[in-house]
One Martini backbone bead per residue (centre of mass of N, CA, C, O) as a GRO file, in nm:
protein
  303
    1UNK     BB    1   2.108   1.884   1.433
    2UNK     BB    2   1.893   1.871   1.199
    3UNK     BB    3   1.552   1.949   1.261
    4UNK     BB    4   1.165   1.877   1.286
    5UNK     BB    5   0.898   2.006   1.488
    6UNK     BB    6   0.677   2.023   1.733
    7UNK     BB    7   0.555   2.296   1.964
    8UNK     BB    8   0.294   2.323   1.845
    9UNK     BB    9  -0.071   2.283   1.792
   10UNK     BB   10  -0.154   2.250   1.418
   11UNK     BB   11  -0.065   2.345   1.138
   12UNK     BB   12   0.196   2.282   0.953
   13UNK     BB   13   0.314   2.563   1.036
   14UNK     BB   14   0.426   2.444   1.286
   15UNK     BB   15   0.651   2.344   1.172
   16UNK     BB   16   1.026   2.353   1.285
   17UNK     BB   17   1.352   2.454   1.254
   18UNK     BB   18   1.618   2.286   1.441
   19UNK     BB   19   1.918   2.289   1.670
   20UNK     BB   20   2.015   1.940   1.792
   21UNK     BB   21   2.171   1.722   1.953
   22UNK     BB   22   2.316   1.430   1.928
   23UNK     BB   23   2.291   1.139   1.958
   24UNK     BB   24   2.323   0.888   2.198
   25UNK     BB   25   2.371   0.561   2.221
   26UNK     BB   26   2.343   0.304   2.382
   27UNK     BB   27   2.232   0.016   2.502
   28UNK     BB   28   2.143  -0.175   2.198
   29UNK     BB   29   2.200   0.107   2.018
   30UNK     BB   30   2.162   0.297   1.725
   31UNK     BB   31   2.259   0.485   1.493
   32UNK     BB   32   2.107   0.707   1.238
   33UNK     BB   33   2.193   0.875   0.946
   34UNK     BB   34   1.972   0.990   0.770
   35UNK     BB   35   1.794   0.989   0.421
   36UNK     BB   36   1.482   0.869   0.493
   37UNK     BB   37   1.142   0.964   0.566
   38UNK     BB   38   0.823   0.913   0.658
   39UNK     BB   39   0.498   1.079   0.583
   40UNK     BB   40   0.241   1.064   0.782
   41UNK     BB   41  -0.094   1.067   0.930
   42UNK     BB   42  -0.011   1.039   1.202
   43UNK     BB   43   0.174   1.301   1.206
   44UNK     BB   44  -0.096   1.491   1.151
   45UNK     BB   45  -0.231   1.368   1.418
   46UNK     BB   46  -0.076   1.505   1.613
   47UNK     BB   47  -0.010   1.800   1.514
   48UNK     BB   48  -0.321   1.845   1.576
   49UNK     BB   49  -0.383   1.707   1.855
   50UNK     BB   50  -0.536   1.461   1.860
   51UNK     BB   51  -0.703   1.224   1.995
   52UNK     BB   52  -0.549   1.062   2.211
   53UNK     BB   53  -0.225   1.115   2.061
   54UNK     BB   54  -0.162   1.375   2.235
   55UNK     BB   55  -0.144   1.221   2.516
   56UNK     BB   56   0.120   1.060   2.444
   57UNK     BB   57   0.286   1.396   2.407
   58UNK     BB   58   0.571   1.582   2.421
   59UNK     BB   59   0.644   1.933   2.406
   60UNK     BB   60   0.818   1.907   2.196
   61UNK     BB   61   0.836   1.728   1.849
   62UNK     BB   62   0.995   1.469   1.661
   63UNK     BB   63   0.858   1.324   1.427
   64UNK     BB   64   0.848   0.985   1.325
   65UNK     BB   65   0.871   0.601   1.254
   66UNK     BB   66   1.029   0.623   0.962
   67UNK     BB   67   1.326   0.494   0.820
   68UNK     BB   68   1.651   0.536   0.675
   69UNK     BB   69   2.003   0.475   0.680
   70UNK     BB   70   2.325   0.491   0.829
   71UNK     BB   71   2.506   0.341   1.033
   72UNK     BB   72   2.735   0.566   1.302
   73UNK     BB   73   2.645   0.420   1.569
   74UNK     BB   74   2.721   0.218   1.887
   75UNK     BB   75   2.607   0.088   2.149
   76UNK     BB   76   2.694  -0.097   2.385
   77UNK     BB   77   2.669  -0.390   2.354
   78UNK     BB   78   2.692  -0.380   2.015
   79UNK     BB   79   2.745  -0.587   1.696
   80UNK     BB   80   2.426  -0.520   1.519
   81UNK     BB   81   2.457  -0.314   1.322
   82UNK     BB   82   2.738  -0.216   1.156
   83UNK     BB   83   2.933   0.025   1.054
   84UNK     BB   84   2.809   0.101   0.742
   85UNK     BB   85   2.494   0.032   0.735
   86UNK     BB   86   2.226  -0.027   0.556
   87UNK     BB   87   1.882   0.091   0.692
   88UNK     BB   88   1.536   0.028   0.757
   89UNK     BB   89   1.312   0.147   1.007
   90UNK     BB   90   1.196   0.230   1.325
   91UNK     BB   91   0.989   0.400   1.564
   92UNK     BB   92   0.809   0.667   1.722
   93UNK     BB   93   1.012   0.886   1.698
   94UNK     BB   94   1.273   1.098   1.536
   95UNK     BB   95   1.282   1.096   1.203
   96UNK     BB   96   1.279   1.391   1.184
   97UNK     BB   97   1.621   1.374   1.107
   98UNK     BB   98   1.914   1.334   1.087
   99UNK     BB   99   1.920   1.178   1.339
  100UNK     BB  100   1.859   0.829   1.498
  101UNK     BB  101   1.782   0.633   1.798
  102UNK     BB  102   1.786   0.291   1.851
  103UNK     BB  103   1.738  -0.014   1.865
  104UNK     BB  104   1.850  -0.319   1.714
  105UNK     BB  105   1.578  -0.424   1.670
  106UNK     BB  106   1.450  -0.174   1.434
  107UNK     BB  107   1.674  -0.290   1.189
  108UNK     BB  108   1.684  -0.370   0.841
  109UNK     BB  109   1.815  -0.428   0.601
  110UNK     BB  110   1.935  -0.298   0.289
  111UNK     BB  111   1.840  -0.340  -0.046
  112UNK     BB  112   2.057  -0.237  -0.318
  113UNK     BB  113   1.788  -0.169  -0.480
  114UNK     BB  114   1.633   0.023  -0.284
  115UNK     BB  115   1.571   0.302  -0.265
  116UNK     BB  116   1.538   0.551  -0.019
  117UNK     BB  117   1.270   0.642  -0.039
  118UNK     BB  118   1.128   0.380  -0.025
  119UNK     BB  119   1.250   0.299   0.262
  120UNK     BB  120   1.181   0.555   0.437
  121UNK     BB  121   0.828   0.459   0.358
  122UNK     BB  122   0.806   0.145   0.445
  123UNK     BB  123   0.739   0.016   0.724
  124UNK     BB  124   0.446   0.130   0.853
  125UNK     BB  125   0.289   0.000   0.616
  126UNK     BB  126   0.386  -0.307   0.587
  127UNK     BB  127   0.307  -0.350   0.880
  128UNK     BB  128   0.037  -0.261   0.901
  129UNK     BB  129  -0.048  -0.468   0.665
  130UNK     BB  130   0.036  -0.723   0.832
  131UNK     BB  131  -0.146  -0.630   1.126
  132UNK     BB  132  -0.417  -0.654   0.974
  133UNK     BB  133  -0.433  -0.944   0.786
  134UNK     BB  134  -0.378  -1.145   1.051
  135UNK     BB  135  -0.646  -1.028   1.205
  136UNK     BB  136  -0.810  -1.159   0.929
  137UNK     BB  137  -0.687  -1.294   0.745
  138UNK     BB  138  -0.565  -1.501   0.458
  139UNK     BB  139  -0.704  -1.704   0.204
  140UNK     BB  140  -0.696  -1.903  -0.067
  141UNK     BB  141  -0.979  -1.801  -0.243
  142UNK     BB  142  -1.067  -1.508  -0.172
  143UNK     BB  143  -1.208  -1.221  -0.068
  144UNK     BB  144  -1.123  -0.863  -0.050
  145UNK     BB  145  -1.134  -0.548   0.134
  146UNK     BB  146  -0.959  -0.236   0.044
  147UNK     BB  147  -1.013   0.097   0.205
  148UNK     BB  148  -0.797   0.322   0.041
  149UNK     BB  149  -0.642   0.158  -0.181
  150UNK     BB  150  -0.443   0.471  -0.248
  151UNK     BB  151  -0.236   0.420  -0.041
  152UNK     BB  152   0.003   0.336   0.121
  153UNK     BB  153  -0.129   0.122   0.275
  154UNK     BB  154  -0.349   0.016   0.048
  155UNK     BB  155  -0.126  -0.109  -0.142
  156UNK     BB  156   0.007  -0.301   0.023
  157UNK     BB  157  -0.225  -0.461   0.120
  158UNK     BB  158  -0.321  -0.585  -0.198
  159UNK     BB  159  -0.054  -0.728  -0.241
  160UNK     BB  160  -0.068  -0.900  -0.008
  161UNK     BB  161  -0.288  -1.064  -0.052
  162UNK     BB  162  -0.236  -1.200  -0.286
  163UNK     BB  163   0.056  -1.323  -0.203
  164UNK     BB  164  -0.146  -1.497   0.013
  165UNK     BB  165  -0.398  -1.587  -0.168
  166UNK     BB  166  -0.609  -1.434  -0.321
  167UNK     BB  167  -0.859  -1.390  -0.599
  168UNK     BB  168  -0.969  -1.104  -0.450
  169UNK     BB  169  -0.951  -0.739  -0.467
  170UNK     BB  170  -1.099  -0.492  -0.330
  171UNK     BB  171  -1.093  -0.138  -0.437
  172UNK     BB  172  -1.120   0.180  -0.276
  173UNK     BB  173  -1.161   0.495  -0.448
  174UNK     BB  174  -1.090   0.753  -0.656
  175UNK     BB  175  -1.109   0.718  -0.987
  176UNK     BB  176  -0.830   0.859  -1.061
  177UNK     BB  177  -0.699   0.535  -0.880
  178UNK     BB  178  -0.810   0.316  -1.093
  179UNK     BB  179  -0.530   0.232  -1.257
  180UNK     BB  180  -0.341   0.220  -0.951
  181UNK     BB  181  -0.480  -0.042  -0.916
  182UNK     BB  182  -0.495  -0.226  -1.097
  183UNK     BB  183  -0.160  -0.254  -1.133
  184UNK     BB  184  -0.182  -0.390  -0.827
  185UNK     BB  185  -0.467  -0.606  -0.849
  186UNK     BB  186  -0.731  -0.434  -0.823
  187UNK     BB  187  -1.059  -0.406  -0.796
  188UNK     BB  188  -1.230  -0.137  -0.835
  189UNK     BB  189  -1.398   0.125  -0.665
  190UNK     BB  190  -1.606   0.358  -0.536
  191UNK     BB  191  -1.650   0.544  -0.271
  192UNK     BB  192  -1.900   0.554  -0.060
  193UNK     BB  193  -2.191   0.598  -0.145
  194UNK     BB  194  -2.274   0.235  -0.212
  195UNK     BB  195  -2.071   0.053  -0.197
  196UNK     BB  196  -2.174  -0.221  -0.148
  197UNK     BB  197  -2.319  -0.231  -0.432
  198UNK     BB  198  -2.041  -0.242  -0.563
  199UNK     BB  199  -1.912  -0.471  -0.458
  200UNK     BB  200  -2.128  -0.663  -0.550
  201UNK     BB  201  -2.113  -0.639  -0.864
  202UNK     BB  202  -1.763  -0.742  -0.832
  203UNK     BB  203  -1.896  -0.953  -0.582
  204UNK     BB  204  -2.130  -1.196  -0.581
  205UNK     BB  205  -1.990  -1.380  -0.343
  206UNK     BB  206  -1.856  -1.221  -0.151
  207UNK     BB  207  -1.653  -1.090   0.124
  208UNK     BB  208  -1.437  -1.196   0.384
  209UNK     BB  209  -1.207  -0.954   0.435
  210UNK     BB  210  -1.152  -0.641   0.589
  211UNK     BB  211  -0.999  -0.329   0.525
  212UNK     BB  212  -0.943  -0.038   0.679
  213UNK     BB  213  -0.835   0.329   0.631
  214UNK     BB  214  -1.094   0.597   0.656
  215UNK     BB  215  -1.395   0.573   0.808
  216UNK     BB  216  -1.654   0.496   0.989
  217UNK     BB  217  -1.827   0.469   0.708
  218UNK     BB  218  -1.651   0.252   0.576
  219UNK     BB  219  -1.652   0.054   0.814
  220UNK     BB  220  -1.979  -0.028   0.852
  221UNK     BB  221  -1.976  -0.096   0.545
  222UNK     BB  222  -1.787  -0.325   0.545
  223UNK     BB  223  -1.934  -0.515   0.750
  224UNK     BB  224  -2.164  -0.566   0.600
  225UNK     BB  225  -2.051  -0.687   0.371
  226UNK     BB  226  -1.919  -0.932   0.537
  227UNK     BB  227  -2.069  -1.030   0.860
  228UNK     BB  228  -1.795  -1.045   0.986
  229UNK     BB  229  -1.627  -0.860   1.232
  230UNK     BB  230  -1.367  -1.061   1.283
  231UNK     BB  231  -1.297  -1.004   0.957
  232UNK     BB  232  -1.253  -0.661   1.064
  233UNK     BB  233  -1.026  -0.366   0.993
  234UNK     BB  234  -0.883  -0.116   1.148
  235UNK     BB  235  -0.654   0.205   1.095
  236UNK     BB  236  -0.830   0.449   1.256
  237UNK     BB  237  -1.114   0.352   1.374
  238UNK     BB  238  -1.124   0.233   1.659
  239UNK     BB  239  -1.357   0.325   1.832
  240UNK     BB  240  -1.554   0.205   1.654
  241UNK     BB  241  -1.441  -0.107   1.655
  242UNK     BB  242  -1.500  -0.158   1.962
  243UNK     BB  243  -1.827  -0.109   1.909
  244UNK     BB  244  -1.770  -0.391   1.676
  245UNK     BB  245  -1.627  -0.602   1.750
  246UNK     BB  246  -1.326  -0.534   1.642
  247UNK     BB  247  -0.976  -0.633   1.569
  248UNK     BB  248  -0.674  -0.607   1.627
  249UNK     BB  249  -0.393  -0.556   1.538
  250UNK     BB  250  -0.104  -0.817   1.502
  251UNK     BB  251   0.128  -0.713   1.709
  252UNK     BB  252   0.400  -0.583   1.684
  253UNK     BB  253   0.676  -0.440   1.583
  254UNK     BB  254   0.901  -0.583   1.367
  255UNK     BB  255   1.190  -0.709   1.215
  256UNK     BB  256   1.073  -0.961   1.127
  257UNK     BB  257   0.820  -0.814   0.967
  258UNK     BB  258   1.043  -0.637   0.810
  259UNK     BB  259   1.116  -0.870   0.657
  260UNK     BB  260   0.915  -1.026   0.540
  261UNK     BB  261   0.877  -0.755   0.354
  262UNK     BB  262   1.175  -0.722   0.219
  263UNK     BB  263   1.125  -1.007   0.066
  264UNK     BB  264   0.883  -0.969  -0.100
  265UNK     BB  265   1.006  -0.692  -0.239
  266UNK     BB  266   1.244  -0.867  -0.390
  267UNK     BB  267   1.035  -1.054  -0.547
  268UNK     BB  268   0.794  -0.837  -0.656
  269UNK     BB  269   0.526  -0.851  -0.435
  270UNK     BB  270   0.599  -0.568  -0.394
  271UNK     BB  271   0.500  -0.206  -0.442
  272UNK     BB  272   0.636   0.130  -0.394
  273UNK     BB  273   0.437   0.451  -0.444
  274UNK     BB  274   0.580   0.758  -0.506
  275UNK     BB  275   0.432   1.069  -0.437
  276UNK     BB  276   0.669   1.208  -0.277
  277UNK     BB  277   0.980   1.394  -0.269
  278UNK     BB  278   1.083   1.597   0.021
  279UNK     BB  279   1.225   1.800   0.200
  280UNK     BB  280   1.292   1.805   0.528
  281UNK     BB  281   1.186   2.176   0.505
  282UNK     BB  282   0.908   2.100   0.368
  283UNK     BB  283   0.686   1.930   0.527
  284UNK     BB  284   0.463   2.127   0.510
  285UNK     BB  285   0.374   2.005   0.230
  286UNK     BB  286   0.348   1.706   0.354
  287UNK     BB  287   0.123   1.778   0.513
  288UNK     BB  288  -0.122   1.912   0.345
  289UNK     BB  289  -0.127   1.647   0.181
  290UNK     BB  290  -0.260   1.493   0.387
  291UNK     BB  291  -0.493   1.658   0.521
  292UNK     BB  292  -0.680   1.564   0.259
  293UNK     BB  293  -0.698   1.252   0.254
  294UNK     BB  294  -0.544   1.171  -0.022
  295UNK     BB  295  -0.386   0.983  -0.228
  296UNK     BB  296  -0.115   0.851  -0.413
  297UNK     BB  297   0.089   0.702  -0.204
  298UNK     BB  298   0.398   0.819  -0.090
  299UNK     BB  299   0.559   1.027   0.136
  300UNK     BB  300   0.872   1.189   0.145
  301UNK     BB  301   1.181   1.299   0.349
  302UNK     BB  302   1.497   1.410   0.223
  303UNK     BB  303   1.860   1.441   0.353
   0.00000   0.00000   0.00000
């Protein structure tokens, strides 16, 4: 099959394009045969070798831990999800390649309504910004600080806030942003310096819960914000996040927790924004665009 692999760490130029053989699914595991697979900052940053997360693999490596497509074969004492059904699910690694094999409780039905792009880009946010909000609450006529908006993560979480009763959704990204944030429910702000300034502007009764998923310093800007600790949480600065005695994300990955995100979706009360979707072959350029650290939804690849 092919795939693209991380045979060592460094620029997006490290992507290799390899043919390695089809995985046989073993007992309890499903294999599926990939349609598109989403595109993460956290797989640039294995491939750059960040640490902690580089401790903690293997190279070669094929990234990659969400993905859609087609189960096309069952390992021993597995009876669902049957061959030729569509599902979109998770795993660790091996997204980015033709085929990929998982638990079967790691994938649920896709529906038939959602194209492929989106399917392929949905669990990892969907679920991410699920136990980002879980681990801080959200309650009916709150007010919420979403920093880094207008991404993937930060789209899907500004959505559930809201369909959760939140009153009020503060999004902070770069102007160019705030357009579609506005049309996904949040009253926009510029990030950086004065952050707080700008939300207290937009939010004169002050802000009950805070996501992050921006950089340190957006980060205890946030805390300031809120004034309750308890009340925010990071995905991207941990270290950060334990020196102020912030709250983890309300994990593990679960299929129940992407089928509750795949129900919002039908209901209309989700929308994902797919912001490019490349061959898996270009992987290289969805990589480059990772690494500015900028930009409006998902990036997604697909075979």
């Amino acid at each position: 099959m092919y795939a693209m692999t991380v045979p060592r760490f460094g620029p997006p130029e490290v992507l290799t394009p390899v043919e390695l053989p089809v995985p046989e699914p073993g007992p309890g595991q499903v294999r599926i045969r990939v349609a598109a697979a989403g595109a993460l900052p956290v797989d640039a940053r294995v491939r750059r070798g960040e640490r902690p997360l580089s401790d903690a693999v293997t190279l070669p490596l094929v990234p990659g831990n969400e993905f859609a497509g087609t189960v096309d074969a069952v390992g021993p004492g597995t009876d669902e999800p049957a061959p030729g059904t569509e599902v979109l699910g998770f795993g660790t690694f091996g997204g980015y390649a033709e085929y990929v094999v998982v638990p079967s409780d790691q994938v649920v039905p896709k529906p038939a309504a959602m194209p492929w792009e989106v399917a392929g880009g949905f669990s990892a946010q969907a679920q991410g910004a699920h136990m980002a909000l879980s681990a801080v609450g959200v309650n009916p006529g709150e007010t919420v600080l979403v920093n880094s908006a207008a991404g993937g993560l930060g789209t899907v979480a500004v959505q559930l806030a809201r369909a959760w009763g939140a009153a009020m959704v503060v999004g902070s990204a770069s102007e160019r942003n705030h357009d579609h944030l506005r049309e996904i429910g949040a009253v926009p702000v510029l990030y950086g310096e004065g952050l707080a300034e700008r939300v207290r502007a937009v939010a004169p009764r002050g802000v009950d819960a805070a996501l992050d998923s921006f950089d340190d310093d957006s980060l205890r800007q946030a805390v300031g914000i809120v004034g309750d600790p308890r009340r925010v949480v990071s995905m991207v600065s941990h270290e950060t996040a334990r020196e102020l005695g912030l709250p983890e994300p309300a994990g593990p990955r679960s299929a129940a927790r992407l089928a509750e995100m795949v129900d919002l979706y039908e209901r209309g009360l989700i929308r994902v924004h797919v912001r490019r979707a490349v061959p898996l072959a270009d992987a290289a350029l969805a990589h480059r665009e990772l690494d500015t650290g900028h930009g409006r939804g998902k990036i997604v690849l697909t075979l």
